[in-house]
C-alpha positions as CSV (number, residue, x, y, z in Angstrom):
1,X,92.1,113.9,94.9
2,X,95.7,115.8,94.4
3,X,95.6,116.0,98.5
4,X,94.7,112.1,98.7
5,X,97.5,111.5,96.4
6,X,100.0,113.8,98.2
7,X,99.6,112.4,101.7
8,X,99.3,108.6,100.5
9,X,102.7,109.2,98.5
10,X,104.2,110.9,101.5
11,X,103.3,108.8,104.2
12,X,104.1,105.8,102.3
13,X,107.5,106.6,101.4
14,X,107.8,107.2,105.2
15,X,106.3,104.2,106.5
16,X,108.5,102.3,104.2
17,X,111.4,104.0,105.3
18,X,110.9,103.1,108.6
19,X,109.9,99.6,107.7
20,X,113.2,99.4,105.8
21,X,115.4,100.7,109.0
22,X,113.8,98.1,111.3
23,X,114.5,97.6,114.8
24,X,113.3,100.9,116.9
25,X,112.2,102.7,113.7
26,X,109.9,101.0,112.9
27,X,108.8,99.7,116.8
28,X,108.5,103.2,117.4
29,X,106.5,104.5,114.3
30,X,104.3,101.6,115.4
31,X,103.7,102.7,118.9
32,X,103.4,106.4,118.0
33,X,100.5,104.7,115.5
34,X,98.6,102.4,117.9
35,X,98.5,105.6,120.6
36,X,96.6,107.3,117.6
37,X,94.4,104.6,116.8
38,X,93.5,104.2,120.9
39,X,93.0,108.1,120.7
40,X,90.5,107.8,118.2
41,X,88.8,104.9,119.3
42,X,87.8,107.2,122.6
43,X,87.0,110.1,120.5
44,X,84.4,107.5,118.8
45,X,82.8,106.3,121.9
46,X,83.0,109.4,123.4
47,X,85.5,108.3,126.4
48,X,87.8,110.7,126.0
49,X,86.4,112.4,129.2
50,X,86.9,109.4,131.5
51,X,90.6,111.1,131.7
52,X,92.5,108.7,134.7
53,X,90.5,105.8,132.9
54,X,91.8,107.1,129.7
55,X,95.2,107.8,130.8
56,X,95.0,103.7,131.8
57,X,93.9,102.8,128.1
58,X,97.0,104.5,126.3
59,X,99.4,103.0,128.7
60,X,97.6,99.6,128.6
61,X,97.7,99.8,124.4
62,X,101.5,100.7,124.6
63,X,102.2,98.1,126.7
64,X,100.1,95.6,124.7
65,X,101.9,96.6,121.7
66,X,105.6,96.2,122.9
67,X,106.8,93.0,122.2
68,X,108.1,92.5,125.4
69,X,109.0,88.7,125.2
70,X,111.6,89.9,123.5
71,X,113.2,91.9,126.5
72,X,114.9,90.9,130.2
73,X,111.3,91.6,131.3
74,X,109.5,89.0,129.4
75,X,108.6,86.6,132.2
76,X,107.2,89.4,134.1
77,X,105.8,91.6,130.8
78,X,104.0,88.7,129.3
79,X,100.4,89.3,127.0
80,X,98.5,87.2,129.0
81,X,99.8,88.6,132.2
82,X,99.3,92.2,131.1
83,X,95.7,91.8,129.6
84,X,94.6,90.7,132.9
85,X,96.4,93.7,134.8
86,X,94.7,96.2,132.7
87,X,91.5,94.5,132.6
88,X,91.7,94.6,136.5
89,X,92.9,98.1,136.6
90,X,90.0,99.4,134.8
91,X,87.4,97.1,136.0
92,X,88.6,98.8,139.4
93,X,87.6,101.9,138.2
94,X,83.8,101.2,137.9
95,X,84.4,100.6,142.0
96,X,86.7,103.9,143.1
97,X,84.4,106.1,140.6
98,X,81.1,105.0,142.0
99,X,79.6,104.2,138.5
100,X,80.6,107.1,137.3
101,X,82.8,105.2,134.8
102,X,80.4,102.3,134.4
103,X,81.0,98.7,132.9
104,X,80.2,99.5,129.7
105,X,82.6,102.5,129.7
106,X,85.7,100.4,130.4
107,X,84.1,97.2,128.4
108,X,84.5,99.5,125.3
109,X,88.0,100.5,126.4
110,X,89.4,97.6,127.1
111,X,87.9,96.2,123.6
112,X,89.7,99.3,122.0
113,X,92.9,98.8,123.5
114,X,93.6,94.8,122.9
115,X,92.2,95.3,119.6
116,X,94.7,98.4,118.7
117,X,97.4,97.0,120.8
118,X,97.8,93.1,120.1
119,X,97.1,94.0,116.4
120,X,100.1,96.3,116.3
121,X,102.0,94.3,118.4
122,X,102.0,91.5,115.7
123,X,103.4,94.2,113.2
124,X,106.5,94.5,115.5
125,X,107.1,90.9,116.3
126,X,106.9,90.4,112.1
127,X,109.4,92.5,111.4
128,X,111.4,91.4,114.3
129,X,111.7,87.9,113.4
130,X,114.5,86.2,111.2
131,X,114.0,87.1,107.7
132,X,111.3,89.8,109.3
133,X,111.7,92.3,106.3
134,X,110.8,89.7,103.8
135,X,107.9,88.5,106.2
136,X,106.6,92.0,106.8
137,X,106.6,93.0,103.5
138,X,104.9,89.9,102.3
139,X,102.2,90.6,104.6
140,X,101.8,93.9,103.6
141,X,102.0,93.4,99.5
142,X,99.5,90.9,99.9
143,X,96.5,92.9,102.2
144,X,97.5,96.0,99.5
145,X,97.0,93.2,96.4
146,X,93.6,92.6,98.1
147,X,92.2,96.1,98.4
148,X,93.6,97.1,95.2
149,X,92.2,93.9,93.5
150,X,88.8,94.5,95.1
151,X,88.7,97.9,94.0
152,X,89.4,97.0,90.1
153,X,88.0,94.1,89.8
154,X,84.4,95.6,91.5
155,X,84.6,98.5,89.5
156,X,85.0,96.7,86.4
157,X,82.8,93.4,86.6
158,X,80.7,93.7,90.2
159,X,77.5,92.5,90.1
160,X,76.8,91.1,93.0
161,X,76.6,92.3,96.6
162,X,79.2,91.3,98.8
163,X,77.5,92.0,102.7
164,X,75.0,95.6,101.6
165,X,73.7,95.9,104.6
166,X,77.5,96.7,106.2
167,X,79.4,98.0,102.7
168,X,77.4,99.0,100.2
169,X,79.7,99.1,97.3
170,X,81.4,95.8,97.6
171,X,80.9,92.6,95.5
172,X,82.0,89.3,95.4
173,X,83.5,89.7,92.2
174,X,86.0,92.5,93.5
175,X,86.1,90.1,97.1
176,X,87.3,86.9,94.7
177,X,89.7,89.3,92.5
178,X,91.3,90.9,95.3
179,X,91.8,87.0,96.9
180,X,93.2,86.4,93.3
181,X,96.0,89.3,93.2
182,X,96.4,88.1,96.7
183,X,97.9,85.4,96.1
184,X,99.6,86.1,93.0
185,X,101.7,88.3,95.1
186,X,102.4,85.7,97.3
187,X,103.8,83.3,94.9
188,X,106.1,85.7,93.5
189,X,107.4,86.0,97.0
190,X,107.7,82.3,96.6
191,X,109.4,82.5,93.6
192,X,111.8,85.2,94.4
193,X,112.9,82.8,97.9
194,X,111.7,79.5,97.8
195,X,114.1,78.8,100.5
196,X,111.8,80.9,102.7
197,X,108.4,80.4,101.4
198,X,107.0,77.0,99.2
199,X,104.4,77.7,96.7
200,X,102.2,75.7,98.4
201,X,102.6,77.6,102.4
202,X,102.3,80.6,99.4
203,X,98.9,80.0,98.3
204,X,97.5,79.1,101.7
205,X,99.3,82.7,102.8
206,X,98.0,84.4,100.6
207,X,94.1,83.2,100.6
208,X,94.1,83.8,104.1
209,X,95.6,87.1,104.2
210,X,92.5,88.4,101.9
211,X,89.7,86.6,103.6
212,X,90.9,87.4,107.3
213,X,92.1,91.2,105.8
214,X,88.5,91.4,104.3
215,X,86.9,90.6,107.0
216,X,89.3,93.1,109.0
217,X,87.7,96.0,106.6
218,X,84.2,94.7,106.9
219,X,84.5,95.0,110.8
220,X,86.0,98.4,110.9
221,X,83.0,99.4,108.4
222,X,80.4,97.9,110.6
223,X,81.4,99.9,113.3
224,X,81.2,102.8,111.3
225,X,78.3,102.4,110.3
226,X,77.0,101.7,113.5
227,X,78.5,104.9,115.0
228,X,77.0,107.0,112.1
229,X,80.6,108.5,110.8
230,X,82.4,108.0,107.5
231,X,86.0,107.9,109.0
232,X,87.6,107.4,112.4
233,X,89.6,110.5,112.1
234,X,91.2,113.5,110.3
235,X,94.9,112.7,110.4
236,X,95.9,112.3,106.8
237,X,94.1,114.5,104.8
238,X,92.0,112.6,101.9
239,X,92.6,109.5,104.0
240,X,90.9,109.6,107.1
241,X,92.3,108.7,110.2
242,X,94.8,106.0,111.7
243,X,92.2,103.2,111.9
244,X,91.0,103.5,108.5
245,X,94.2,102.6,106.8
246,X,95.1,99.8,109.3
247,X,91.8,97.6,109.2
248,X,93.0,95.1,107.8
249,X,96.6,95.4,109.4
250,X,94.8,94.8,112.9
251,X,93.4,91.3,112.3
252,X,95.8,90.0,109.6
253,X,98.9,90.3,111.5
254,X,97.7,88.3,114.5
255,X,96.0,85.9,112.4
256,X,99.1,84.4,110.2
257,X,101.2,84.1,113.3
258,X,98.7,82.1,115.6
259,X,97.6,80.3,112.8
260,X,101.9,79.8,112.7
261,X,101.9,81.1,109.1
262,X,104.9,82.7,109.3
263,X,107.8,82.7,111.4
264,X,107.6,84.1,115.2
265,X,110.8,86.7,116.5
């Protein structure tokens, strides 16, 4: 537990730090991150040998990550445009390796890497976007209100199981309370800048945030589960790896800005 506590308090204060700084900081912190999270996604499906393919997946994720549209390169760097380049690129390798890297191989990678990549991606365009520390922050406070409410509230009153079968120990009660503290945090962003954020875009905020960040965590433990391990890595001591903190970060993040949530950079 002291070793949980340690790292948590240490990476946090970094991670906020850098979130705080902005611009390349915090770009970069996020790019170092989703290069992690590809890494261990390979480790998990056991791809890490497919080493060219592999090589392919980390630039892909990078590249998916960058906010490019916001560069001289953005007609030419565009998401759409680079999913299908990568996709090509290692669909082509099921061809020059002879089925030696077969279509379930780069299925799985490819999966990995616009999972990992648009999800962090939509971290940096958040904080890039006018007023992006107040939107980032309210993004993060509320998928923290939701795990923390979960937690508290299923320890103290849950009764009843949320989804056994893929997470054992959650309850609808702790699902509803952490939805609750959800969006109590989000109308106290509300409160403190109304100018930015109306109690009413507040509420739907912060609903959706803990359903869609929820769901985020059920996913991650699905996969888990199916892959038989308890965490995706060993990076942060008490914590797991990369992937286990950012469940929710993944799918949230996209979700609020195409569902035009919050303001795009």
């Amino acid at each position: 537990m002291k070793q949980r506590i340690t790292t948590g308090v240490i990476a946090g204060l970094g991670f906020m730090i850098l979130l705080y700084l902005g611009t390349y900081w915090f770009a970069g912190l996020i790019v170092v991150l989703s290069l992690i999270g590809f890494d261990e996604f390979l480790k998990m499906n056991g791809l890490k040998s497919f080493r060219l393919t592999a090589l392919f997946g980390y630039i892909g994720t990078v590249c998916l990550t960058i906010p490019w549209k916001l560069s001289v390169t953005a007609s030419i760097a565009s998401a759409d445009r680079l999913t299908w380049i990568f996709l090509f690129i290692v669909l082509c390798a099921t061809v020059v390796s002879k089925n030696k890297v077969t279509i379930d191989h780069v299925a799985m990678m490819f999966l990995g890497m616009v999972y990992i990549g648009i999800g962090f991606h939509y971290m940096i365009e958040t904080r890039m976007a006018e007023h992006g520390l107040f939107w980032t922050l309210l993004v993060f406070f509320c998928i923290w209100a939701t795990d923390s409410g979960a937690y508290f509230t299923g320890s103290a009153i849950g009764k009843t199981p949320l989804w056994p079968t893929i997470s054992p120990k959650k309850s609808v009660e702790g699902s509803l309370g952490g939805a609750i503290l959800s969006v109590i945090v989000a109308l106290c962003f509300s409160f403190a800048s109304p100018e930015l954020l109306s109690w009413s875009q507040a509420l739907l905020l912060g609903v959706v945030i803990a359903v869609v960040g929820q769901m985020g965590d059920l996913i991650q433990s699905a996969y888990k589960r199916v892959k038989g391990i308890k965490d995706t890595g060993a990076i942060l001591p008490g914590h797991g790896g990369v992937l286990d903190r950012v469940d929710s970060w993944l799918i949230v993040f996209p979700a609020v800005h195409l569902l035009s949530l919050i303001p795009h950079a």
